[in-house]
N, C-alpha and C positions, 0 to 999 in steps of 0.2 A: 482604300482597299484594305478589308482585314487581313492579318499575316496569322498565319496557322502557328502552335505552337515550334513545329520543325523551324519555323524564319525565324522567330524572336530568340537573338544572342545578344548576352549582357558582355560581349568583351571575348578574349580567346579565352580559351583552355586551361582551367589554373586550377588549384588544389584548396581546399578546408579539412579544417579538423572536426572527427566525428568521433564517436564513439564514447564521449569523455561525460563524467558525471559531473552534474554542477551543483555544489554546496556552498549555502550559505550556514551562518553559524554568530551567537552571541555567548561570550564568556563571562559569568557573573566576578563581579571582584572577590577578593577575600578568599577564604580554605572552600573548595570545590567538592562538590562529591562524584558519583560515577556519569562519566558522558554518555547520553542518550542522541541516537541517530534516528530521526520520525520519517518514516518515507511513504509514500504517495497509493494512491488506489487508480483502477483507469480512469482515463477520459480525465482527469482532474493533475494535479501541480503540487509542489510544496506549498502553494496558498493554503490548501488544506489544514494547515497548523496554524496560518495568523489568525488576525480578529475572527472570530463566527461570522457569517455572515448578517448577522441582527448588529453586528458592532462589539460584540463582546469579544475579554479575552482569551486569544489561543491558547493550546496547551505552546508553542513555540515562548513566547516569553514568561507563561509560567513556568514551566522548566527552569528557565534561569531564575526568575525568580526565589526557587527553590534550591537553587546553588547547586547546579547541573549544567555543564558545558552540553547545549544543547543545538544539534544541527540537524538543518534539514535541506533534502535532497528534490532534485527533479529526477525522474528515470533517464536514465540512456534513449534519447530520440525524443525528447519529451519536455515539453515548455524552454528551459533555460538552458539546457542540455544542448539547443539542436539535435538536427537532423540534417539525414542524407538526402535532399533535394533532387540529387542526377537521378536517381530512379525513378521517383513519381515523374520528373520530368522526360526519360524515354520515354513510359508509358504512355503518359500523353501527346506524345509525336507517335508513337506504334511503331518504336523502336526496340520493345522489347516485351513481352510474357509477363504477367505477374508472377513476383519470387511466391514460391512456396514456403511459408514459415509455420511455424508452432503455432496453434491456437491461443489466443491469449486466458487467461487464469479468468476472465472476469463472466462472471453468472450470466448467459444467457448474449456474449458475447459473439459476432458473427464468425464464421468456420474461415479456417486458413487460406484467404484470397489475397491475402497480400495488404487488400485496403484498408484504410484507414476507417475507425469507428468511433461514436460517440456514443454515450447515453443518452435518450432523451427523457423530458421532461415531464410527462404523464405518467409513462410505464416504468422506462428505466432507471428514471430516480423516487420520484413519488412512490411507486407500489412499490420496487425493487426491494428499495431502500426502507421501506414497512413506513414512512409516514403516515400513510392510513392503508384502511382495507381494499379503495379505489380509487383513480385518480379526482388531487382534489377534493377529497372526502379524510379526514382529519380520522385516527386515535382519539378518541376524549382525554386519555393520559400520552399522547404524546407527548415528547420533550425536544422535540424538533422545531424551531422559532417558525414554522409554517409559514405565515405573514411573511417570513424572507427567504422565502423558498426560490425567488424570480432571481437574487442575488447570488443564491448555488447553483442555479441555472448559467451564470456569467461568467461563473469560474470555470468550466466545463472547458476541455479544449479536445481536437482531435487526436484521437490517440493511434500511434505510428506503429504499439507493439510487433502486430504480426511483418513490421522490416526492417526489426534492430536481430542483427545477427545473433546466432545460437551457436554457445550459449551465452545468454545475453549477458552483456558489458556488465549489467549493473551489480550483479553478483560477484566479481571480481571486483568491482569499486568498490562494495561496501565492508568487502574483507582487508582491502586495503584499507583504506580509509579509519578500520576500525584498530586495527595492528597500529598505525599512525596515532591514533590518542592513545596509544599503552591500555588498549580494554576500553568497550564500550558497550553497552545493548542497542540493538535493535528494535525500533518500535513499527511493525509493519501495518498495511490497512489493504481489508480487500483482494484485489488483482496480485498485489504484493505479499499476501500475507505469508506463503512460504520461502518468501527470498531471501530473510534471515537463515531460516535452515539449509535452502542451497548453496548462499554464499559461506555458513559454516564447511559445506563439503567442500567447497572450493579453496579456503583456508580458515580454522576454527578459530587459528591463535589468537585474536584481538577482540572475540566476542564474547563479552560474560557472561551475558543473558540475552533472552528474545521475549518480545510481549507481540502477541499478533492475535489485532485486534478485527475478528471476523475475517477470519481467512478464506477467501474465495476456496480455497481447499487446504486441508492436510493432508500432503501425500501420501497413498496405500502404493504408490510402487518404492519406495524407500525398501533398500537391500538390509539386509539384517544387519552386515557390516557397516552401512551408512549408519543406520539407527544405533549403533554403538559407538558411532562417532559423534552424533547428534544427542545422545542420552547424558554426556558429560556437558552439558549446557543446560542451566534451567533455563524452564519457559514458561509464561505466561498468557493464555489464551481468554479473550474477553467477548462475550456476545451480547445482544440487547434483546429487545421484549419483541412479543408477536413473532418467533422464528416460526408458528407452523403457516402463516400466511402465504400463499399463492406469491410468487415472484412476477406474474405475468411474463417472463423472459424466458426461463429455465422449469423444467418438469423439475428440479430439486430444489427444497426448500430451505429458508436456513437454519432449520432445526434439524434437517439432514446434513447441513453441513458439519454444524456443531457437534453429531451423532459422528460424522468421519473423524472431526478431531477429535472425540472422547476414546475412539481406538485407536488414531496414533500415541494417543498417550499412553495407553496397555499398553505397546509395544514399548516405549521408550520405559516405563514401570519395570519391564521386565528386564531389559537390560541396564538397569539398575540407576535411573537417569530421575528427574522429576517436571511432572508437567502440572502447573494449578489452571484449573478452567473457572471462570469467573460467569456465569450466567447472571446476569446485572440484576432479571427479575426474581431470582432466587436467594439473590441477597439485597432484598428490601429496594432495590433502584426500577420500577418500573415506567413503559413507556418509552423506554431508550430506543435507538433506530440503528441503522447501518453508519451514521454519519456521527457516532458517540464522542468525538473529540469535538463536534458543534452544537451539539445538546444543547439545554437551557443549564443543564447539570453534569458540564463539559468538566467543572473542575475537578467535580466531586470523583467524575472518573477519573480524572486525572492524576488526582488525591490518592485511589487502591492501585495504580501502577505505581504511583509513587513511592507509595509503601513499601512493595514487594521491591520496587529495585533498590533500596537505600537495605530492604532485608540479605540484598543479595552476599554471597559471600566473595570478598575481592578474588578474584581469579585472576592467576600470575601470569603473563604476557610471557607463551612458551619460547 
């Protein structure tokens, strides 16, 4: 006889811990320079910084390579992090409503029901992600290892955001976290790319710099007071090639996106703050995609963030 999800109990009543970020992290030997913290886009893990998925190397050990205490994060709810189980688990006994959360940041992401979403694999990574103009139809300059596109397909996992509490955990971790190495930057991707700057509202003091790379958005509801708190932090914003292409997900493209953070940075300009925007195909890098830390010429990017953060000016742990 099958047992409905309401029969199946694993034991009594007992408690885990949720809500917590999980970082790993490699420390190069010898004099260091400033720690960078890489964190995750939806649907996907801190895997996103190891090997490419063709087998090449991430930016996670070239960082250290390049004598930068470098760590990287899973989100709150999300691969290594865990998650809160009891609630998908009422629901599927019809013990309880889907929660009502936040939409989550990612392009073309499903509206606030509570479930759990992925990307998939023709539309919402193939097109999305601009590796060609349709799915399965190639860039002739793409820089995206295509041939292992079934391997980024693997890493892919369900993403929990719309049932991690508001406001979310993560932006509190990663102001901790960053206060903890005495000053770090933030390296964001995607779904994440304004969490550097929320987690600066959250607490500014341990963030030197942000580099946020294709930021699913840059906030236009930031208060003028935020953005004066925000404009004392540089930043670095980097996008890839093909932005006016069709997303098939979202009516907005990512050359609109790119268009929203050229006017956060007016704003942050004006209050006296500094924002560099890197358009990859405007300085000679064409062909680059959404997934630019997996490129073929992953390092090379890696190489003009690297730059800027070693340019950064130390900032004193207030």
């Amino acid at each position: 006889m099958e047992q409905t999800a309401a029969e199946i109990v694993l034991g009594p009543a007992d408690s885990v811990t949720v809500d917590q970020m999980y970082v790993e992290y490699m420390i190069p030997d010898g004099r260091v320079k400033t720690p960078v913290v890489l964190i995750h886009g939806a649907t996907l893990s801190g895997k996103t910084y190891d090997t490419t998925p063709d087998g090449r190397m991430g930016w996670y050990e070239y960082f250290v390579r390049k004598a930068h205490p470098t760590y990287v994060i899973d989100q709150v709810g999300r691969a290594r992090s865990g998650f809160n189980q009891a609630a998908l688990n009422r629901r599927l006994a019809g013990d309880a409503a889907p929660a009502q959360a936040a939409a989550p940041t990612a392009p073309g992401a499903p509206s606030a029901t509570g479930a759990a979403f992925r990307l998939g694999d023709r539309i919402g990574v193939w097109q999305n992600f601009r590796f060609g103009p349709r799915p399965g139809e190639a860039f002739p300059d793409t820089q995206f290892p295509v041939e292992a596109a079934a391997e980024l397909s693997k890493q892919g996992i369900p993403d929990l955001t719309p049932q991690v509490p508001s406001p979310n955990p993560t932006l509190k971790a990663l102001a901790d976290l960053s206060s903890d190495l005495g000053g770090a930057v933030l390296v964001s991707h995607s779904q994440s790319g304004p969490f550097p700057m929320d987690a600066a509202l959250v607490d500014p003091t341990g963030i030197r710099g942000i580099v946020a790379l294709e930021p699913g958005t840059c906030r236009a509801t930031y208060t003028d007071a935020q953005i004066v708190t925000l404009a004392k932090i540089p930043t670095l914003v980097i996008f890839g090639d093909h932005l006016a292409q069709p997303t098939g997900l979202s009516p907005l493209t990512w050359q609109q996106r790119l268009d929203g953070c050229r006017a956060y940075a007016e704003r942050i300009k004006a209050a006296g703050g500094r924002v560099d925007i890197l358009a990859a195909a405007q300085d000679g890098l064409r062909g680059n995609t959404h997934m630019l830390m997996q490129d073929r010429n992953n390092l090379q990017i890696a190489d003009r963030v690297l730059e800027w953060v070693d340019w950064l000016p130390r900032r004193a742990v207030r």
